[in-house]
mmCIF file of the N, C-alpha and C atoms, coordinates in Angstrom:
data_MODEL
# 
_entry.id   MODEL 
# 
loop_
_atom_site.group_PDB 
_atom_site.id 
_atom_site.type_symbol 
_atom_site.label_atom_id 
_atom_site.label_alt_id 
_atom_site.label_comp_id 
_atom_site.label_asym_id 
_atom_site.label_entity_id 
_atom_site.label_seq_id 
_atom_site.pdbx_PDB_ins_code 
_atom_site.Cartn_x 
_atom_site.Cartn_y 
_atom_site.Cartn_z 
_atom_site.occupancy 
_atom_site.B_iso_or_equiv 
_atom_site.pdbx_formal_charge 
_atom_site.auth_seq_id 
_atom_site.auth_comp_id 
_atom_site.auth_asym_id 
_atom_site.auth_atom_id 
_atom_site.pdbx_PDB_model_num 
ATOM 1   N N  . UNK A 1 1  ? 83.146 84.975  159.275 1.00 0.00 ? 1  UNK A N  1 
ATOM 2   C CA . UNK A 1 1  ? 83.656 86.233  158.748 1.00 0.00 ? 1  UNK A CA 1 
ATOM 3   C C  . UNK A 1 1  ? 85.164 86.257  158.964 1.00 0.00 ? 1  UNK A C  1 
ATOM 4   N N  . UNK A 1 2  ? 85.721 86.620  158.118 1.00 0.00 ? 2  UNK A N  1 
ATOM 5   C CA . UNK A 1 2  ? 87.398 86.976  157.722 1.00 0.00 ? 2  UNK A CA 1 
ATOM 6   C C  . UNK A 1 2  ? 87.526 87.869  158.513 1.00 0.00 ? 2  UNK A C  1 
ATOM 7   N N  . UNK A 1 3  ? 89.376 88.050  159.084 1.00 0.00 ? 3  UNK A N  1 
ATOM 8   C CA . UNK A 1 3  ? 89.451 89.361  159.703 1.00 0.00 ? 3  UNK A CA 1 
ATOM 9   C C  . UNK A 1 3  ? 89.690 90.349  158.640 1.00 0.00 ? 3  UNK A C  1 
ATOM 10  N N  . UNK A 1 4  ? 90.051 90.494  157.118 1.00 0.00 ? 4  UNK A N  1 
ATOM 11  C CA . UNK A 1 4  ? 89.800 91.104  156.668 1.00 0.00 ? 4  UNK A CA 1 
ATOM 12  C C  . UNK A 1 4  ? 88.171 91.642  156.540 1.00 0.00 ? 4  UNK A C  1 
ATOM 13  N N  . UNK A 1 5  ? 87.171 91.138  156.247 1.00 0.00 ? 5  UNK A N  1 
ATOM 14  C CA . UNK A 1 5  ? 85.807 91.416  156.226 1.00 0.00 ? 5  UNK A CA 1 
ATOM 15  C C  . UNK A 1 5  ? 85.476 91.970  157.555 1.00 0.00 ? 5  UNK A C  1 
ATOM 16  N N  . UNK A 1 6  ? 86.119 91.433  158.787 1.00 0.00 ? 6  UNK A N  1 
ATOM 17  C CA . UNK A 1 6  ? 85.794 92.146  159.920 1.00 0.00 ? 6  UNK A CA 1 
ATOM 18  C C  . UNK A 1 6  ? 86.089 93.469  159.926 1.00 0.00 ? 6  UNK A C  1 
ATOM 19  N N  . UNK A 1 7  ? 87.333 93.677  159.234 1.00 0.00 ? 7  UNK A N  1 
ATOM 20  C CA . UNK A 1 7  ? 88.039 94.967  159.319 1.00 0.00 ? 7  UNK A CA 1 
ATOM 21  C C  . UNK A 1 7  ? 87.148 96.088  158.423 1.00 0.00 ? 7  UNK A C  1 
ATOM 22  N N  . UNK A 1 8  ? 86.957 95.919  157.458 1.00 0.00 ? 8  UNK A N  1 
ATOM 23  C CA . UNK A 1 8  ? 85.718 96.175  155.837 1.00 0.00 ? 8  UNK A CA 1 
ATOM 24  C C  . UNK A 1 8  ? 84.686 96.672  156.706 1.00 0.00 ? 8  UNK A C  1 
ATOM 25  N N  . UNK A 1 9  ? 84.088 96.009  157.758 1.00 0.00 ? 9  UNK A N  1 
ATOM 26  C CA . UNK A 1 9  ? 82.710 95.781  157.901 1.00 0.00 ? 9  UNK A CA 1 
ATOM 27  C C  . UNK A 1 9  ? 83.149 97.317  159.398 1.00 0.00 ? 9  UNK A C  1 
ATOM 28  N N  . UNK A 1 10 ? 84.079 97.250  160.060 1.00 0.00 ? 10 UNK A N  1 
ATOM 29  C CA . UNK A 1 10 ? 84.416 98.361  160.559 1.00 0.00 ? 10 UNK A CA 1 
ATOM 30  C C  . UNK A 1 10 ? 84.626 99.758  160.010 1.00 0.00 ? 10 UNK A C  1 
ATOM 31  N N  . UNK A 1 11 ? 85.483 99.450  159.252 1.00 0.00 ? 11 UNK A N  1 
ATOM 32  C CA . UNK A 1 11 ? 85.611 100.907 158.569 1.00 0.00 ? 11 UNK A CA 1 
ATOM 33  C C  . UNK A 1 11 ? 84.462 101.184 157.879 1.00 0.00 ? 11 UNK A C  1 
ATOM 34  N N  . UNK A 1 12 ? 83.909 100.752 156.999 1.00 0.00 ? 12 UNK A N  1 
ATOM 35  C CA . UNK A 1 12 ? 82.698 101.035 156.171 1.00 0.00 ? 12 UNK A CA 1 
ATOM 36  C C  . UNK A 1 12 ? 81.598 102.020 156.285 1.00 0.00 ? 12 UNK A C  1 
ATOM 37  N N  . UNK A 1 13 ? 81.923 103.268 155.352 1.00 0.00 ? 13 UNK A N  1 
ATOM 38  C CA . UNK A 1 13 ? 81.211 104.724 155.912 1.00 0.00 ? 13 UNK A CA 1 
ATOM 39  C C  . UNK A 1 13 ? 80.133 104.036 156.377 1.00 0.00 ? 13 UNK A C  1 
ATOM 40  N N  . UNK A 1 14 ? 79.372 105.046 156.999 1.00 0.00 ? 14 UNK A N  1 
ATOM 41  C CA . UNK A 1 14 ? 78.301 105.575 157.894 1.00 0.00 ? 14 UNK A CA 1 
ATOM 42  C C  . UNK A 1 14 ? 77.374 106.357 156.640 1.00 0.00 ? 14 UNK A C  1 
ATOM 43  N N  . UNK A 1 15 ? 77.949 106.896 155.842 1.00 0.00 ? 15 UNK A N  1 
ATOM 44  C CA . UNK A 1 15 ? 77.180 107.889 154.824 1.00 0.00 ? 15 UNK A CA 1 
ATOM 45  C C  . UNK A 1 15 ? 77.138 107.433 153.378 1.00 0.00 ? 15 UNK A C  1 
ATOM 46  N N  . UNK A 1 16 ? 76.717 107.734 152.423 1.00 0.00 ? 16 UNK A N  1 
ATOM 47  C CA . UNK A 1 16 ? 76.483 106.944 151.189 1.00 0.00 ? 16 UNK A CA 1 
ATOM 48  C C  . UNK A 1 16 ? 77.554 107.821 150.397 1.00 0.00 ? 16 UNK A C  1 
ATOM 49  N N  . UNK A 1 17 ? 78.518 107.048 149.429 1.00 0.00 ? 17 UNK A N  1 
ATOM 50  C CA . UNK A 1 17 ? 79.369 107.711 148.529 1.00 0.00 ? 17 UNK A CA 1 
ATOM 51  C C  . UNK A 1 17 ? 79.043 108.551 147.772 1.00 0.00 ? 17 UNK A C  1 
ATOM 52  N N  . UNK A 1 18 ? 79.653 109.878 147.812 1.00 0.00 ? 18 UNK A N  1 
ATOM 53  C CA . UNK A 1 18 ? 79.544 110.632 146.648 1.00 0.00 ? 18 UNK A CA 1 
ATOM 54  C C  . UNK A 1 18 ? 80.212 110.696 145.686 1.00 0.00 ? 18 UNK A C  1 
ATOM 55  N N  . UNK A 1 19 ? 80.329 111.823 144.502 1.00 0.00 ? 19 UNK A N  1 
ATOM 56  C CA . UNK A 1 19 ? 81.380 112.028 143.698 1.00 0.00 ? 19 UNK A CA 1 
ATOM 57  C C  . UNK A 1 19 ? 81.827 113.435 143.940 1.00 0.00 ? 19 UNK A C  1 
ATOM 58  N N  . UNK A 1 20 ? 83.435 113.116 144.703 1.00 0.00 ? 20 UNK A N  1 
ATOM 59  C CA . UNK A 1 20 ? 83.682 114.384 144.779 1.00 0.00 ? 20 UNK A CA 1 
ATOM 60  C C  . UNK A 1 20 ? 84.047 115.400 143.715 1.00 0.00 ? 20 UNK A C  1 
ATOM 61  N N  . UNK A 1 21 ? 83.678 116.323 144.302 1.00 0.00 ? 21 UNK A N  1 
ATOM 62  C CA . UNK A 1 21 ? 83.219 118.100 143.444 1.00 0.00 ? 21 UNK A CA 1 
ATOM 63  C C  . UNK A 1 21 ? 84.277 117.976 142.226 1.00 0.00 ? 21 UNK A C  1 
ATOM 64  N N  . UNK A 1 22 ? 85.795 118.056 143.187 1.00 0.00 ? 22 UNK A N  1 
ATOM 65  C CA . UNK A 1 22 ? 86.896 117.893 142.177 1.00 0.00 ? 22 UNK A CA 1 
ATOM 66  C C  . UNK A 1 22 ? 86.709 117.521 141.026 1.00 0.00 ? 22 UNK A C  1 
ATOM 67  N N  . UNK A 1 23 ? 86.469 115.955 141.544 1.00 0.00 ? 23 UNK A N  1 
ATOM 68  C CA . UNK A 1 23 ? 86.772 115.275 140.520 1.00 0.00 ? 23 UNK A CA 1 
ATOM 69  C C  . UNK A 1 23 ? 85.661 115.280 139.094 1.00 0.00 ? 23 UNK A C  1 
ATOM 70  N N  . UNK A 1 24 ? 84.544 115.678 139.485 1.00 0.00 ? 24 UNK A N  1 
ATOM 71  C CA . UNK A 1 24 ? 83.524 116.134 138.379 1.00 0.00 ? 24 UNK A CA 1 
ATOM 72  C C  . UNK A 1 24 ? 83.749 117.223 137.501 1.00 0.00 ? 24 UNK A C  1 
ATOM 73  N N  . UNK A 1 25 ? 84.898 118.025 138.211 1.00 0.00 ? 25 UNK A N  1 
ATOM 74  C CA . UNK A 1 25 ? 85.094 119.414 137.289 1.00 0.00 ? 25 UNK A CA 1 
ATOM 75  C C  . UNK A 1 25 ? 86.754 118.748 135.835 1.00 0.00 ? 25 UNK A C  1 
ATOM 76  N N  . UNK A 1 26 ? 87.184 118.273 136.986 1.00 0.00 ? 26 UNK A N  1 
ATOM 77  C CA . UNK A 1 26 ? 88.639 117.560 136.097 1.00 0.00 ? 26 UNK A CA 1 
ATOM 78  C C  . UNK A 1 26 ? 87.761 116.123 135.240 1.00 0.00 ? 26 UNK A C  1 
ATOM 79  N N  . UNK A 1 27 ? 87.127 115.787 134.893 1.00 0.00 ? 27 UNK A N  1 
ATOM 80  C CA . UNK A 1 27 ? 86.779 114.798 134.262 1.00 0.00 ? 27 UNK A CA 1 
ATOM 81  C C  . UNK A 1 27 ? 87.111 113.351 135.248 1.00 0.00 ? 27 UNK A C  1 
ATOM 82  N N  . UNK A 1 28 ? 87.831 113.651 136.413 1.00 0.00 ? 28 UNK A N  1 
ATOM 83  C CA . UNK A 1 28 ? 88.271 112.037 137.200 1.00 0.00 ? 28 UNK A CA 1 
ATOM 84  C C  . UNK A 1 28 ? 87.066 111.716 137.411 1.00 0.00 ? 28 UNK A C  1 
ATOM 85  N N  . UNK A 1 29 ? 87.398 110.374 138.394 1.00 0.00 ? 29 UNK A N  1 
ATOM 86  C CA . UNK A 1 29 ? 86.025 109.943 139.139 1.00 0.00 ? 29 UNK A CA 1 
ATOM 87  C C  . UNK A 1 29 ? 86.195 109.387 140.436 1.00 0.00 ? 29 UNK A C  1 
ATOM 88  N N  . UNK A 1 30 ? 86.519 109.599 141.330 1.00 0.00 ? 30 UNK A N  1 
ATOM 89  C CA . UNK A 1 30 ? 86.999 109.598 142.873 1.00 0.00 ? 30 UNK A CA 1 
ATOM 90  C C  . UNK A 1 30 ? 85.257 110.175 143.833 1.00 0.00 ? 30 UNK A C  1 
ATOM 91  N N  . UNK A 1 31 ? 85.202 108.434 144.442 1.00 0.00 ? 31 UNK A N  1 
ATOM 92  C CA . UNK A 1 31 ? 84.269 108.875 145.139 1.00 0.00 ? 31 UNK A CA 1 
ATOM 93  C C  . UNK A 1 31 ? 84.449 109.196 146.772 1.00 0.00 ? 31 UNK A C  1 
ATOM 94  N N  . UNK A 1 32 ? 83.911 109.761 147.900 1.00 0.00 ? 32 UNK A N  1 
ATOM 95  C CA . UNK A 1 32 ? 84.232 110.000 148.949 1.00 0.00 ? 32 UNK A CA 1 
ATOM 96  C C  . UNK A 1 32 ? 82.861 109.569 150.056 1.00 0.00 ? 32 UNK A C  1 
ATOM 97  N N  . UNK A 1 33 ? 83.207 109.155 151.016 1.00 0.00 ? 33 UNK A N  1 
ATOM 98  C CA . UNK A 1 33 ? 82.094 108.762 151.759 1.00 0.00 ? 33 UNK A CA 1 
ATOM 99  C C  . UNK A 1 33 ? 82.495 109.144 153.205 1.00 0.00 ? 33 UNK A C  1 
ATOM 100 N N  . UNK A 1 34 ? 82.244 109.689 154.049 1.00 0.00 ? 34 UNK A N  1 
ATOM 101 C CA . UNK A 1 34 ? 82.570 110.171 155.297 1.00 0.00 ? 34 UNK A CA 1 
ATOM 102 C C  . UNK A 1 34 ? 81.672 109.741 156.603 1.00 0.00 ? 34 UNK A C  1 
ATOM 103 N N  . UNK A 1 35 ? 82.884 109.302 157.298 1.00 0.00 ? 35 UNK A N  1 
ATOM 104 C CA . UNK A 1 35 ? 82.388 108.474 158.988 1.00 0.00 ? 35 UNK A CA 1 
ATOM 105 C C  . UNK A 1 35 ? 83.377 108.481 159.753 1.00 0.00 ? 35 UNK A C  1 
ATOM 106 N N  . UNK A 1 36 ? 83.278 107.250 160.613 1.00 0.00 ? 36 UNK A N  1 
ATOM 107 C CA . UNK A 1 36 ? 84.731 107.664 161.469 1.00 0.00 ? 36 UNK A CA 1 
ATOM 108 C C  . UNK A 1 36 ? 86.052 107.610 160.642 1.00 0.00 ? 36 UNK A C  1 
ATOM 109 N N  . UNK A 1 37 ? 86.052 106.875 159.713 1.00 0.00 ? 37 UNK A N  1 
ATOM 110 C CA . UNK A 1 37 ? 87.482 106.591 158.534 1.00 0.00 ? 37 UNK A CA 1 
ATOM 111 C C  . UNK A 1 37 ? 86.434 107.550 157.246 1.00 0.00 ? 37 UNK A C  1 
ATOM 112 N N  . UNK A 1 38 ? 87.230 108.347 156.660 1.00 0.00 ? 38 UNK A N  1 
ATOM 113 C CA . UNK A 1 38 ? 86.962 108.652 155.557 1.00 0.00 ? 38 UNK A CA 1 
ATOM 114 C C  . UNK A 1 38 ? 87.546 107.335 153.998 1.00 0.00 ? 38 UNK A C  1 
ATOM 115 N N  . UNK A 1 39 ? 86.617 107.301 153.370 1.00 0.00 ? 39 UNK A N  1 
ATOM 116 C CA . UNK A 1 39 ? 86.834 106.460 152.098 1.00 0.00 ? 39 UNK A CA 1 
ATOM 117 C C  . UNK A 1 39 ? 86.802 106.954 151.542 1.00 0.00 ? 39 UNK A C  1 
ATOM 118 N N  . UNK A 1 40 ? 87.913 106.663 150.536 1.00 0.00 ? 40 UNK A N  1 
ATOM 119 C CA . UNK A 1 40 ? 87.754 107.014 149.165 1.00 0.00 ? 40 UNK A CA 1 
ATOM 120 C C  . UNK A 1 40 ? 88.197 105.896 148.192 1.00 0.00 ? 40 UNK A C  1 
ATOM 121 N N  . UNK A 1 41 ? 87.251 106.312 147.088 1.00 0.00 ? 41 UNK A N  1 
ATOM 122 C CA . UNK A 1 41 ? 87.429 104.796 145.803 1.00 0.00 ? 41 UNK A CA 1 
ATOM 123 C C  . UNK A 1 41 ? 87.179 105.417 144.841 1.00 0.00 ? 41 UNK A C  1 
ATOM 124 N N  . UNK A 1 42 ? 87.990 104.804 143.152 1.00 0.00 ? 42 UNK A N  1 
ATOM 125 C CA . UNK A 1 42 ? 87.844 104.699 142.006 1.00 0.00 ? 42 UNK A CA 1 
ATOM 126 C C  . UNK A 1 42 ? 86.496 104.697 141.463 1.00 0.00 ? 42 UNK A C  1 
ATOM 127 N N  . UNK A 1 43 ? 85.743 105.591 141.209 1.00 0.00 ? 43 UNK A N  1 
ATOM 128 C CA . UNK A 1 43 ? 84.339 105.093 140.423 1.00 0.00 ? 43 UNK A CA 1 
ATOM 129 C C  . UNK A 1 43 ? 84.041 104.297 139.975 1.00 0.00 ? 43 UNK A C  1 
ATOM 130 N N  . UNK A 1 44 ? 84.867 103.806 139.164 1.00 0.00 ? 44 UNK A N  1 
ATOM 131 C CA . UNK A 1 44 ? 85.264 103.501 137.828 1.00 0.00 ? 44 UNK A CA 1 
ATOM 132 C C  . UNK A 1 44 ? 85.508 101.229 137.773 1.00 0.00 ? 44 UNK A C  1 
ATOM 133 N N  . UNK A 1 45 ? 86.729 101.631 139.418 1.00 0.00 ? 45 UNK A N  1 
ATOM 134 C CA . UNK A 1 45 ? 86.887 100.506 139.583 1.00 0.00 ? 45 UNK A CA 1 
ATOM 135 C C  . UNK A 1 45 ? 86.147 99.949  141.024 1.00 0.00 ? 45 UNK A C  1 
ATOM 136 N N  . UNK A 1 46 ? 84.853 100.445 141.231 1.00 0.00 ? 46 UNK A N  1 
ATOM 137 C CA . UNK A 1 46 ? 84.855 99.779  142.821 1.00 0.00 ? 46 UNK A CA 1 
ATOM 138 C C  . UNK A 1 46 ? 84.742 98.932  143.750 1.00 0.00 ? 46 UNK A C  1 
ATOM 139 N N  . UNK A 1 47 ? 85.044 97.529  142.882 1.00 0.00 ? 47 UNK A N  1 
ATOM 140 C CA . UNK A 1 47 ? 85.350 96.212  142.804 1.00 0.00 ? 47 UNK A CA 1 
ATOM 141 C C  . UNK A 1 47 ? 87.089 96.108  143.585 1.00 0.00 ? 47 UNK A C  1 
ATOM 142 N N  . UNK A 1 48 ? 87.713 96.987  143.058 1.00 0.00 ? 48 UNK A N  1 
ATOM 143 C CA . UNK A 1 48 ? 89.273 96.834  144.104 1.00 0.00 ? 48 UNK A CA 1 
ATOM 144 C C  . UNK A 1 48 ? 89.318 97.523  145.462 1.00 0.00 ? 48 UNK A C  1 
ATOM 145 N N  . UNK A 1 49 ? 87.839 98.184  145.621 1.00 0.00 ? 49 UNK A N  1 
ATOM 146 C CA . UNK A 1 49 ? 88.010 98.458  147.455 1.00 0.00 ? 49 UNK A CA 1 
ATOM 147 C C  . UNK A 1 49 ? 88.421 99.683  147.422 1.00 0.00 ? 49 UNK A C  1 
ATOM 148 N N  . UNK A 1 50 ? 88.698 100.447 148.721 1.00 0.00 ? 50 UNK A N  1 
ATOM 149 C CA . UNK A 1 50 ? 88.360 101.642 149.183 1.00 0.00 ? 50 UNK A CA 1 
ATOM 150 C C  . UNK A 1 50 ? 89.917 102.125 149.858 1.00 0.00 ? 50 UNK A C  1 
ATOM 151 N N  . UNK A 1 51 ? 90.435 103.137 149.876 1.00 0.00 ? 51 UNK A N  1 
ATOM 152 C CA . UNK A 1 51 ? 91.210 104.027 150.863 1.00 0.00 ? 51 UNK A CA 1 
ATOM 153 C C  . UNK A 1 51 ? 90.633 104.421 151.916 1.00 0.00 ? 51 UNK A C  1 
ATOM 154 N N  . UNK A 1 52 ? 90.766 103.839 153.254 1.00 0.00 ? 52 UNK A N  1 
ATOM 155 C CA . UNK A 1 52 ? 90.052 104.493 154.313 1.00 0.00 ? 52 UNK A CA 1 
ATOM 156 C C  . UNK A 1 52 ? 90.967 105.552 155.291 1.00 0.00 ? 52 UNK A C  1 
ATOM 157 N N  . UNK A 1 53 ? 90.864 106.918 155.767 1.00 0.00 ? 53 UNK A N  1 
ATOM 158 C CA . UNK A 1 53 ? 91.595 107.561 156.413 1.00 0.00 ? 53 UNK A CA 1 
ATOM 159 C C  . UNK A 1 53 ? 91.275 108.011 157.761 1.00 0.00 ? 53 UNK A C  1 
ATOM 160 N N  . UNK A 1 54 ? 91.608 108.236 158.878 1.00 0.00 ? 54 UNK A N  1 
ATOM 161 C CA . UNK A 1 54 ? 91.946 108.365 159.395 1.00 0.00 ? 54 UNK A CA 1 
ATOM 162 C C  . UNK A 1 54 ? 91.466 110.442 159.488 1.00 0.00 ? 54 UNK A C  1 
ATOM 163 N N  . UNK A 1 55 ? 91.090 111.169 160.834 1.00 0.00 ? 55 UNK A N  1 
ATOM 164 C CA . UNK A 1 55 ? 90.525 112.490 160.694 1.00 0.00 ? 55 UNK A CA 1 
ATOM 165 C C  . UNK A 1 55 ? 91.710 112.788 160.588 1.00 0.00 ? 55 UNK A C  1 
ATOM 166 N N  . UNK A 1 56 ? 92.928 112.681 160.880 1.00 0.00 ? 56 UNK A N  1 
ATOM 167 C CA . UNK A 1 56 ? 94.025 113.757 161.043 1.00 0.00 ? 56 UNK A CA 1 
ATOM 168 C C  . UNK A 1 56 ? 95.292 113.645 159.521 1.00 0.00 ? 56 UNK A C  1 
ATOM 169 N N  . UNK A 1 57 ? 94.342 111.801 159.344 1.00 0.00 ? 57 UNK A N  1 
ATOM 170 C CA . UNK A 1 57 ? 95.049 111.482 157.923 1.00 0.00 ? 57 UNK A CA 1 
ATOM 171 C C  . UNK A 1 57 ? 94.819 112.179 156.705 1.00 0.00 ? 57 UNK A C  1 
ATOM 172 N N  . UNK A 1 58 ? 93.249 112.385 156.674 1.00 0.00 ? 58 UNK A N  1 
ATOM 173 C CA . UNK A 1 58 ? 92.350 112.969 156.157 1.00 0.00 ? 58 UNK A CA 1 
ATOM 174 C C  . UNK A 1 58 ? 92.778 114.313 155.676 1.00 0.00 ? 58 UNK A C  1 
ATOM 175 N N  . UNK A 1 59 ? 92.719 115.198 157.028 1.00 0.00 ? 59 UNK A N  1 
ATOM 176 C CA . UNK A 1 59 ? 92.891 116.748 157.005 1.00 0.00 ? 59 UNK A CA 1 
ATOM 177 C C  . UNK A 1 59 ? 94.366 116.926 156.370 1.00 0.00 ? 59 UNK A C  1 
ATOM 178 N N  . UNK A 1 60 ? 95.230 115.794 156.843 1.00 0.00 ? 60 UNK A N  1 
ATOM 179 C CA . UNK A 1 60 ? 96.414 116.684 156.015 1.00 0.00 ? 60 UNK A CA 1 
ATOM 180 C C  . UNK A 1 60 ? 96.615 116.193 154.635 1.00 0.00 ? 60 UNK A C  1 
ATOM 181 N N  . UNK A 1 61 ? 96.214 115.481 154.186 1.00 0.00 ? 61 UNK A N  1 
ATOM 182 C CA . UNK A 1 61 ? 95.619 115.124 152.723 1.00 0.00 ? 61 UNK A CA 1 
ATOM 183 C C  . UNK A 1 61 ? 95.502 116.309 152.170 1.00 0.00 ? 61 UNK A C  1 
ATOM 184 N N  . UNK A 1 62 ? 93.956 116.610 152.998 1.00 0.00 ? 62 UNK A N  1 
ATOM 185 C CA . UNK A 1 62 ? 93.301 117.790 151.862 1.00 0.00 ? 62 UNK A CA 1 
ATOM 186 C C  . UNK A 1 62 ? 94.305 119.225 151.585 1.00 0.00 ? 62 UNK A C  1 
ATOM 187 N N  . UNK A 1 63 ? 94.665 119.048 153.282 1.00 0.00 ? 63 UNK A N  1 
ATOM 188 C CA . UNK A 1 63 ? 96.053 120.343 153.294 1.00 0.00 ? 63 UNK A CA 1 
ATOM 189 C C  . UNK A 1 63 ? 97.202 120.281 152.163 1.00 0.00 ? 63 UNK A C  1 
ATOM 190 N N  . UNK A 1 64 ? 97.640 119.064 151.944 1.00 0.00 ? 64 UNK A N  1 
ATOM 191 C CA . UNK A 1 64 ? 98.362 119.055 151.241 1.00 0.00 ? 64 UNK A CA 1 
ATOM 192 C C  . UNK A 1 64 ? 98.164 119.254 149.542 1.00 0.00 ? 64 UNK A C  1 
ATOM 193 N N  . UNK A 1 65 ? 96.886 118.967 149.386 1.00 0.00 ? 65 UNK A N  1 
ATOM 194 C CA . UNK A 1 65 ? 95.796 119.035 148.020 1.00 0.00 ? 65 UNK A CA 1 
ATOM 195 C C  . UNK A 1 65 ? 95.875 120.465 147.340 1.00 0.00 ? 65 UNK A C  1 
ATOM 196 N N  . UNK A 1 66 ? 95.501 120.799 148.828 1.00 0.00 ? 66 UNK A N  1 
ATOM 197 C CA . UNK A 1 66 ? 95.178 122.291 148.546 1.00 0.00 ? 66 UNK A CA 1 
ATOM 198 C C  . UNK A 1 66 ? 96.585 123.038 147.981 1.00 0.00 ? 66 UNK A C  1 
ATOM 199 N N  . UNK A 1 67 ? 97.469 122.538 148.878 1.00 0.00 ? 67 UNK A N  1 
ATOM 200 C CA . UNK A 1 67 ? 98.557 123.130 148.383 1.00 0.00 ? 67 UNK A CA 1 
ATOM 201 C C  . UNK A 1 67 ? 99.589 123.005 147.127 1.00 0.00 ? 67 UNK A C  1 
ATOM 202 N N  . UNK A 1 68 ? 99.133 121.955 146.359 1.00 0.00 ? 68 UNK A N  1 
ATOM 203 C CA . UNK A 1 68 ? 99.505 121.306 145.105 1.00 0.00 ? 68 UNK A CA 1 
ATOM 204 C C  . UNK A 1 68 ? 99.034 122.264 144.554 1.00 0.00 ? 68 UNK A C  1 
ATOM 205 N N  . UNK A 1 69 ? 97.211 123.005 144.746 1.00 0.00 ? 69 UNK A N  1 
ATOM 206 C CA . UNK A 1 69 ? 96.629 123.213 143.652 1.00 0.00 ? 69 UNK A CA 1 
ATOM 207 C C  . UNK A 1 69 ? 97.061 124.887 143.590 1.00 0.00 ? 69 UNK A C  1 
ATOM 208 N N  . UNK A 1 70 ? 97.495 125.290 144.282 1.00 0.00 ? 70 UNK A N  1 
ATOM 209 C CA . UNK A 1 70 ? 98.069 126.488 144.362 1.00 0.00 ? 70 UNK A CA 1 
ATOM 210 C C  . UNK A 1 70 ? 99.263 127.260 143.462 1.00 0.00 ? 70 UNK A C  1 
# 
């Protein structure tokens, strides 16, 4: 095993991907899977791999999301 694959095989949710809410209402396709790293990936493409975050990376993400959408 690669230390990339080692690394993959660490982060790699705990929970099965969804499609987040968002992105079903805007036509995107952004899926989300939540564990100790939150993932997120392209529906579309999920052959190029995942964004994994971090809880505090995470929260200010969404903080900041939220505040775009405002």
């Amino acid at each position: 095993m690669t230390e990339h694959e080692a690394t993959k095989a660490t982060l790699a949710p705990k929970s099965p991907w969804h499609t987040a809410s968002y992105s079903v209402e805007r036509g995107a396709c952004v899926e989300v899977s939540e564990g100790p790293f939150t993932g997120v990936r392209d529906t579309q493409n999920r052959e190029i791999g995942a964004l994994f975050f971090d809880a505090n990376e995470w929260q200010a993400f969404l903080g900041t999301a939220r505040d775009d959408l405002r």
